[in-house]
ZAVEX-654621 format. One record per atom (N, C-alpha, C): residue in three letters; x, y, z. Coordinates in steps of 0.05 Angstrom, whole numbers, padded with zeros to 5 digits, always signed. Example, Ala and Ser with C-alpha at 12.3 -4.5 7.8 and 13.67 -1.06 7.14 Angstrom:
ALA+00264-00114+00156;ALA+00246-00090+00156;ALA+00264-00066+00156;SER+00257-00045+00142;SER+00273-00021+00143;SER+00258+00001+00157;
***
This chain:
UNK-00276+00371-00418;UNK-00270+00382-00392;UNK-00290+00371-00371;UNK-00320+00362-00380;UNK-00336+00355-00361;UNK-00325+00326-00355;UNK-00320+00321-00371;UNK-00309+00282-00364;UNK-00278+00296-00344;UNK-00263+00303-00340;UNK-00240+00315-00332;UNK-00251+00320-00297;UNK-00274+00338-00299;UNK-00281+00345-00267;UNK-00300+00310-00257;UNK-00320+00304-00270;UNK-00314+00277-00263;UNK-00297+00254-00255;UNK-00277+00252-00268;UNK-00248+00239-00258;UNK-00248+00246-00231;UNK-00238+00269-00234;UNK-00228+00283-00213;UNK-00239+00278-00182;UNK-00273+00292-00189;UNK-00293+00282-00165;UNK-00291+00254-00159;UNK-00286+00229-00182;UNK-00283+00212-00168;UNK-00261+00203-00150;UNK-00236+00210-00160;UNK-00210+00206-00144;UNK-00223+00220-00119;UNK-00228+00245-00115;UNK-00227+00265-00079;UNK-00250+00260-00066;UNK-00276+00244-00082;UNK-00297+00234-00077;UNK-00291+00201-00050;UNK-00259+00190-00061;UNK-00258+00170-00043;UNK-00229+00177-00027;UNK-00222+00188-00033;UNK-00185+00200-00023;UNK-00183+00222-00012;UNK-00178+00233+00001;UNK-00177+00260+00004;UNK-00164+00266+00029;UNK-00142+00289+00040;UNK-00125+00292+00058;UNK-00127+00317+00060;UNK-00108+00327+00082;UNK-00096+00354+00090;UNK-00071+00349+00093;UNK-00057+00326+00082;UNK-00024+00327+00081;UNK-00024+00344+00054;UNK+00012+00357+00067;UNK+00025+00358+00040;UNK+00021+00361+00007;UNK+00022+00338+00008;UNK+00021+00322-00026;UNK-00002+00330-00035;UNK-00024+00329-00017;UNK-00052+00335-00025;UNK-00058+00366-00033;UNK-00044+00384-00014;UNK-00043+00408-00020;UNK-00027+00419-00041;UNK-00009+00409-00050;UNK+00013+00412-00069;UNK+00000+00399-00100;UNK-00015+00377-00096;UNK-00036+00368-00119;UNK-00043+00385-00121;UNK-00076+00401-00107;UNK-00094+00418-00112;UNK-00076+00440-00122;UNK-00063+00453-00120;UNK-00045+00480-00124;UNK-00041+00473-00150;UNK-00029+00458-00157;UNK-00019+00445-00184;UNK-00035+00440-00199;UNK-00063+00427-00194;UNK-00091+00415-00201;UNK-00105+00447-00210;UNK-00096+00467-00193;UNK-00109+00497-00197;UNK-00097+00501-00219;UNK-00065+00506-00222;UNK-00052+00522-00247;UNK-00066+00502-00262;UNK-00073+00476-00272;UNK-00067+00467-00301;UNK-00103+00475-00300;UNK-00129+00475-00287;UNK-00152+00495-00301;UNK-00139+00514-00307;UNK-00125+00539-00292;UNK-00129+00562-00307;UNK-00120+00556-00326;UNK-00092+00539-00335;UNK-00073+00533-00354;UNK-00101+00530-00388;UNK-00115+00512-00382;UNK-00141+00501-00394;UNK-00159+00526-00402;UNK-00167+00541-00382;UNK-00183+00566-00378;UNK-00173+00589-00397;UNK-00151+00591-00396;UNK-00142+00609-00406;UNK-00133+00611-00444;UNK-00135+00582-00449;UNK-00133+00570-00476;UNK-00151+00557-00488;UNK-00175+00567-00477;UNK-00195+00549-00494;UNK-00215+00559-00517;UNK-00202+00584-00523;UNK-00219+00590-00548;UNK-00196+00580-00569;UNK-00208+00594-00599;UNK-00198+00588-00613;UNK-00211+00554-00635;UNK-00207+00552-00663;UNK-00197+00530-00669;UNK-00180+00512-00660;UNK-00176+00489-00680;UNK-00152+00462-00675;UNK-00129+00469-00685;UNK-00131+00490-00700;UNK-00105+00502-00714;UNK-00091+00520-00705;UNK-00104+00536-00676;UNK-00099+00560-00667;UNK-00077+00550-00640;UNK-00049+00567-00635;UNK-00040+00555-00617;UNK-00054+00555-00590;UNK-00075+00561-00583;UNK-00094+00555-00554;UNK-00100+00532-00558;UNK-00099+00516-00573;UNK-00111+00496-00583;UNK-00092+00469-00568;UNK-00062+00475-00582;UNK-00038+00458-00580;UNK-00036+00470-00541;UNK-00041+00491-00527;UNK-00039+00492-00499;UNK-00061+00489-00482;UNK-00078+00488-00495;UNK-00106+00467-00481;UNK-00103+00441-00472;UNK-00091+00433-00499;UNK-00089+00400-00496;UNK-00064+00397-00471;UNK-00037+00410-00474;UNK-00014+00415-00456;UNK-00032+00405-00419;UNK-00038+00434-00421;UNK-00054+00425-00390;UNK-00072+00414-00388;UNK-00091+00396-00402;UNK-00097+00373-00394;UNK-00091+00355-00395;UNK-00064+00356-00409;UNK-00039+00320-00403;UNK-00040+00331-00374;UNK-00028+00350-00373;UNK-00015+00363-00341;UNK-00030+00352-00328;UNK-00060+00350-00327;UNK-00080+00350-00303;UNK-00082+00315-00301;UNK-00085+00309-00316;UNK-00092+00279-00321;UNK-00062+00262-00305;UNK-00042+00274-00309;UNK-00020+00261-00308;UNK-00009+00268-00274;UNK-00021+00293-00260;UNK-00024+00294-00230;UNK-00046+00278-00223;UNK-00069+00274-00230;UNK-00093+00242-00231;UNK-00075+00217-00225;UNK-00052+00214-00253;UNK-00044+00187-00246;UNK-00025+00181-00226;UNK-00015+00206-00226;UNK+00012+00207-00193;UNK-00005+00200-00166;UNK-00033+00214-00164;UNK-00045+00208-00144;UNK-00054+00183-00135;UNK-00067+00176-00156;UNK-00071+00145-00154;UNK-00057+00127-00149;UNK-00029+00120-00166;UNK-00018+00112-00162;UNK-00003+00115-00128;UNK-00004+00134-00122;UNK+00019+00137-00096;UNK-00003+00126-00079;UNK-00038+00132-00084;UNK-00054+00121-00066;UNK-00049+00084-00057;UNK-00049+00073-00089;UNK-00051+00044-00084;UNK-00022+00043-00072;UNK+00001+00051-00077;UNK+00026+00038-00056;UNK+00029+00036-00036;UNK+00013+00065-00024;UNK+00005+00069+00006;UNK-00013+00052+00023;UNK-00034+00037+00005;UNK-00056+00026+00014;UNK-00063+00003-00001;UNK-00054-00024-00001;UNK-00052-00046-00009;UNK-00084-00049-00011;UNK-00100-00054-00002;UNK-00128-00059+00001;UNK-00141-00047-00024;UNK-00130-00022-00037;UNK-00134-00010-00055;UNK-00126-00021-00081;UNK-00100-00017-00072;UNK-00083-00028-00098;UNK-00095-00031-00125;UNK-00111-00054-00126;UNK-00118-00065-00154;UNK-00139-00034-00172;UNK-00154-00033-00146;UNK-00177-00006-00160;UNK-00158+00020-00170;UNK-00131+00022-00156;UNK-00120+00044-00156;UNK-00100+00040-00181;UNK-00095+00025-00196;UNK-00071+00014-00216;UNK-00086+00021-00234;UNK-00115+00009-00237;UNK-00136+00015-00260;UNK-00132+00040-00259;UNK-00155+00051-00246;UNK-00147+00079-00249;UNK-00123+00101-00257;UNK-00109+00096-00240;UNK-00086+00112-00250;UNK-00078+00099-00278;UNK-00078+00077-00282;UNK-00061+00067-00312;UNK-00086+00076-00339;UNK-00117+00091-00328;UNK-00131+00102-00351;UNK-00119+00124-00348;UNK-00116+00149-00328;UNK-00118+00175-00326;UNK-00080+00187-00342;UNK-00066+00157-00334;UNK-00040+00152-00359;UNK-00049+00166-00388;UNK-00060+00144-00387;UNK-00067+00140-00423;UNK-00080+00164-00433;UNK-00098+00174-00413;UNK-00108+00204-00419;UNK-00093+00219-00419;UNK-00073+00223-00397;UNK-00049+00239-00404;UNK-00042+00245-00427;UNK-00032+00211-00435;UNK-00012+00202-00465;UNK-00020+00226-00486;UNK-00049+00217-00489;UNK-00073+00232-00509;UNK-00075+00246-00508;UNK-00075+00264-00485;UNK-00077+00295-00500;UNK-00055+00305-00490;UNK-00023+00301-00492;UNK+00000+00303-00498;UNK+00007+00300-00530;UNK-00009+00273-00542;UNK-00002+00275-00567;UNK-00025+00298-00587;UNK-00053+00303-00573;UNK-00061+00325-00585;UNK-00049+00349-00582;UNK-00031+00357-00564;UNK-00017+00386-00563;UNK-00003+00389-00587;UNK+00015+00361-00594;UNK+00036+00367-00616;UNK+00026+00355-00642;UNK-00001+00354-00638;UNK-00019+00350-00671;UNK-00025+00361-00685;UNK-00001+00392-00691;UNK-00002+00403-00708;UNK+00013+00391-00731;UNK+00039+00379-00717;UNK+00059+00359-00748;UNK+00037+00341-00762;UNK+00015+00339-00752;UNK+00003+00314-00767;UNK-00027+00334-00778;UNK-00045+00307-00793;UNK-00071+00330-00802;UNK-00089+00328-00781;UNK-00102+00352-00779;UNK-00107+00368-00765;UNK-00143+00350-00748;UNK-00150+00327-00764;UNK-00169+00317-00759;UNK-00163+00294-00738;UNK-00129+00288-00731;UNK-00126+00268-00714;UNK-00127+00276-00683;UNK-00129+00308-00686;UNK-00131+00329-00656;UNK-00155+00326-00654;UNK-00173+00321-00677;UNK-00200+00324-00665;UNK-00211+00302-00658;UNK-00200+00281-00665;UNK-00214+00254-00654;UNK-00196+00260-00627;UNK-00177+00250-00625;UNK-00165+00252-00595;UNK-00179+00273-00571;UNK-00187+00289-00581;UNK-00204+00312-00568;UNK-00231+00294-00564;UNK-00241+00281-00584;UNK-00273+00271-00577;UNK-00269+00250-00554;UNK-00239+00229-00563;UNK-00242+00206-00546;UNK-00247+00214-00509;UNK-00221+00240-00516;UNK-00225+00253-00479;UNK-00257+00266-00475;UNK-00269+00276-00494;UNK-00293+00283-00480;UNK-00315+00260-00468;UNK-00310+00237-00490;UNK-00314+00210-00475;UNK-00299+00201-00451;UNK-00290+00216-00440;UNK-00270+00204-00415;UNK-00274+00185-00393;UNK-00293+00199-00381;UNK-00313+00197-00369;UNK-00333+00167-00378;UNK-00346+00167-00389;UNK-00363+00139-00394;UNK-00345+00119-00407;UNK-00313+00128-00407;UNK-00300+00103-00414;UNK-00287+00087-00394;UNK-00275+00105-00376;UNK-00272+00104-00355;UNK-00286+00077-00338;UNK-00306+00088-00336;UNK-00336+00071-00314;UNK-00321+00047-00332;UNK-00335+00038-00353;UNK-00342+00024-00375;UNK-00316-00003-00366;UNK-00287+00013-00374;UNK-00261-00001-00368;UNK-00256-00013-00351;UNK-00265+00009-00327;UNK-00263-00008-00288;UNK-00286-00029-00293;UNK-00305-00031-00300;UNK-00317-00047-00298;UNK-00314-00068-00307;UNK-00307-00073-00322;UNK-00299-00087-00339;UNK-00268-00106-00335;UNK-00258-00093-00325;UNK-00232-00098-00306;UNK-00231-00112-00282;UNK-00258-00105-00266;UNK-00262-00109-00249;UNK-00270-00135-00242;UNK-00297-00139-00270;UNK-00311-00170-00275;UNK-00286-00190-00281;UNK-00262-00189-00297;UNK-00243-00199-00298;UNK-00218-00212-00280;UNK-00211-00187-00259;UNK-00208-00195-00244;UNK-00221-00217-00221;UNK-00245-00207-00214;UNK-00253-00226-00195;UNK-00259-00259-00206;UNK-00254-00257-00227;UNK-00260-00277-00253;UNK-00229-00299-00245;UNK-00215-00292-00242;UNK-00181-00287-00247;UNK-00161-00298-00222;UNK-00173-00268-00220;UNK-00160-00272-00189;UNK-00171-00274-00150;UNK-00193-00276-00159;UNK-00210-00291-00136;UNK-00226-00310-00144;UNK-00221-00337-00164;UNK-00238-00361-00169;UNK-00260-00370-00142;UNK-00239-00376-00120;UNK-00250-00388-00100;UNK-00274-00372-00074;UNK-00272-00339-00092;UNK-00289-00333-00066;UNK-00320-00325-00089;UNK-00334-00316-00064;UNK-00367-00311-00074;UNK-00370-00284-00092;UNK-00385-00287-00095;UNK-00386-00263-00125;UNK-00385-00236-00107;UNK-00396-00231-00083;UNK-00399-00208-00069;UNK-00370-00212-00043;UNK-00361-00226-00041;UNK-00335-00220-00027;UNK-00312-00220-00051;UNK-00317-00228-00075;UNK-00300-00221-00083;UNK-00298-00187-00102;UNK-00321-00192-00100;UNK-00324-00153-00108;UNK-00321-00131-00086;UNK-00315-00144-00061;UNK-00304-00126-00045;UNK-00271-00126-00047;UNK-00260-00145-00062;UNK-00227-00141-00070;UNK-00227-00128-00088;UNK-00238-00121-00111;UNK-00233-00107-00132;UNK-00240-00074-00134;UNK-00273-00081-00112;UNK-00287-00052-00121;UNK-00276-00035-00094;UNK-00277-00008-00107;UNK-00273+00010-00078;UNK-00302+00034-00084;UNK-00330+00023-00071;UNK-00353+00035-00080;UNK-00345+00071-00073;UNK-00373+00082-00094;UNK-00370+00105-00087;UNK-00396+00118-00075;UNK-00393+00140-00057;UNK-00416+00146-00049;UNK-00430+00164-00062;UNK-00456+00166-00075;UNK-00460+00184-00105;UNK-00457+00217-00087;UNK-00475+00215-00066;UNK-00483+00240-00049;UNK-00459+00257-00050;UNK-00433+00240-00039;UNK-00415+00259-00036;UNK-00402+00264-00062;UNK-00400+00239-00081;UNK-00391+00251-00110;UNK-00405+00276-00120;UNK-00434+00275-00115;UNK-00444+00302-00133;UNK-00435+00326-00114;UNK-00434+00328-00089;UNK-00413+00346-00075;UNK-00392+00351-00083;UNK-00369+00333-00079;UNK-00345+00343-00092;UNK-00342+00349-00119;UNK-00365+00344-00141;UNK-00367+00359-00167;UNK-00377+00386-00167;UNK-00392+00388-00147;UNK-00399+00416-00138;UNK-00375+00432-00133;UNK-00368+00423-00112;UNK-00341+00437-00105;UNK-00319+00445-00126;UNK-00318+00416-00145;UNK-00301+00432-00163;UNK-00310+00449-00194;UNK-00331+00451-00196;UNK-00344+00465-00210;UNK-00337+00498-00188;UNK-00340+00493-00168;UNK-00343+00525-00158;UNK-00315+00535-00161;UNK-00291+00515-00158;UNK-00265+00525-00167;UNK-00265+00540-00193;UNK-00278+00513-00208;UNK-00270+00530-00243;UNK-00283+00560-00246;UNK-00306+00551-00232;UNK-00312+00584-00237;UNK-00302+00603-00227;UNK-00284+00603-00203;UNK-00268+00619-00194;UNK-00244+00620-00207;UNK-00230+00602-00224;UNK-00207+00602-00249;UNK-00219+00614-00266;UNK-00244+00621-00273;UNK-00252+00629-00302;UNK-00250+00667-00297;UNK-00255+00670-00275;UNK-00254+00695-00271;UNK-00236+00701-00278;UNK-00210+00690-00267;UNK-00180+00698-00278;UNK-00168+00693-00299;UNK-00177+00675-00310;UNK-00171+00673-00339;UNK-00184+00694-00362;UNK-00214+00694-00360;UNK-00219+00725-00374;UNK-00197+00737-00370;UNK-00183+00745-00356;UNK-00169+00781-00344;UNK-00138+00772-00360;UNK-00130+00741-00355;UNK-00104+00735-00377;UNK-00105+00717-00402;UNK-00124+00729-00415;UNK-00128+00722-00444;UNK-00118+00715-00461;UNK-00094+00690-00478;UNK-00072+00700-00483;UNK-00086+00714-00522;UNK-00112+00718-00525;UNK-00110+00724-00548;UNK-00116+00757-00547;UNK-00122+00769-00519;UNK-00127+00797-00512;UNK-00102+00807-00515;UNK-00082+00809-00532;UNK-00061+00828-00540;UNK-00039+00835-00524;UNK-00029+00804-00504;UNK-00009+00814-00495;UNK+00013+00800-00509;UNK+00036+00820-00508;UNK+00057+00828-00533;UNK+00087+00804-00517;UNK+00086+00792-00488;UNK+00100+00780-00490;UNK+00081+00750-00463;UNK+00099+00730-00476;UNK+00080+00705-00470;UNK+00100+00700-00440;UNK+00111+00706-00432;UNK+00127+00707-00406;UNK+00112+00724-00388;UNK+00109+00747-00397;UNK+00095+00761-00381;UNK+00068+00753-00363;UNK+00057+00745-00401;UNK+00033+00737-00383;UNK+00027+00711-00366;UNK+00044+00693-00370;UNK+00042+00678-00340;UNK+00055+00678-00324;UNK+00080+00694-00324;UNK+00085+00706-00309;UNK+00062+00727-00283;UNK+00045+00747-00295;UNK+00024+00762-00280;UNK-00003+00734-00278;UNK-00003+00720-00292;UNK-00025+00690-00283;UNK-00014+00679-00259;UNK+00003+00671-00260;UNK+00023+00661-00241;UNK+00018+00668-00212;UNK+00027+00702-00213;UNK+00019+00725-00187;UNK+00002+00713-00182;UNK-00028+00729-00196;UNK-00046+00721-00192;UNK-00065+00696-00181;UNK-00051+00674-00192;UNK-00061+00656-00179;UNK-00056+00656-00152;
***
């Protein structure tokens, strides 16, 4: 989850709006923590387990819509924005296939689970790496520092550790509400209760 708010801070760390889309992300970006919040006890065998992983495909996979819609909008971006979104994909992929890793043994949820807690330092690691390639590639003819202004889109750390702040102060405001809809605190129908999560949120 800490590699997860990382992502995150980095996408709103360089993007960030008061349109629409942006507000309709966050809203969406809210349900899938509680979604997370509310399923995270338990074993790999326990169904919180198989709906943990659920909403963090969910989360990862509003990551790649953003990105993506960022680079179409903004050509200048483009290349930084394809990487990105085509990792926060794959993260998706992954913990979509850990939700339904109960048909399989039960140790292939837990690597899949480790790779995403590595998310985060794979992430860096990939863009970078991507990055050296590109300018390798596809800017032969320019200087090593104009051409890492085509590939890179820098970040500013100051405001990154801000917007991790910020969304740290979310989760903890999801966690409140997730205590109160528990799904292992004894409620007798599963409609209900996100249904009243739902309200609530």
């Amino acid at each position: 989850v800490l590699s997860l708010w990382l992502s995150t801070a980095g996408y709103s760390s360089r993007f960030d709006n008061d349109d629409v889309v942006h507000k309709t992300f966050w809203s969406l970006y809210g349900v899938g923590v509680l979604g997370i919040l509310m399923h995270s006890t338990g074993d790999l065998t326990s169904t919180n387990s198989n709906f943990f992983a659920l909403f963090l495909s969910l989360i990862y996979f509003l990551l790649t819509l953003q990105w993506f819609r960022t680079g179409i909008h903004l050509p200048r971006c483009r290349f930084f924005c394809t990487i990105q979104g085509s990792i926060m994909l794959v993260y998706s992929l992954l913990a979509l296939v850990a939700s339904t890793a109960y048909y399989y043994p039960i140790q292939r949820r837990d690597d899949v689970f480790w790779v995403l807690c590595l998310g985060y330092p794979i992430e860096i690691f990939v863009t970078l790496l991507i990055q050296e390639l590109g300018m390798v590639f596809m800017y032969p003819h320019l200087d090593y520092e104009d051409a890492r202004k085509e590939v890179d889109l820098p970040l500013h750390i100051q405001f990154h550790i801000d917007r991790f702040k910020t969304l740290s102060m979310m989760v903890l405001g999801q966690l409140a509400s997730a205590i109160a809809w528990h799904p292992e605190q004894g409620f007798g129908s599963v409609e209900g209760l996100y249904a009243s999560a739902g309200c609530g949120f």
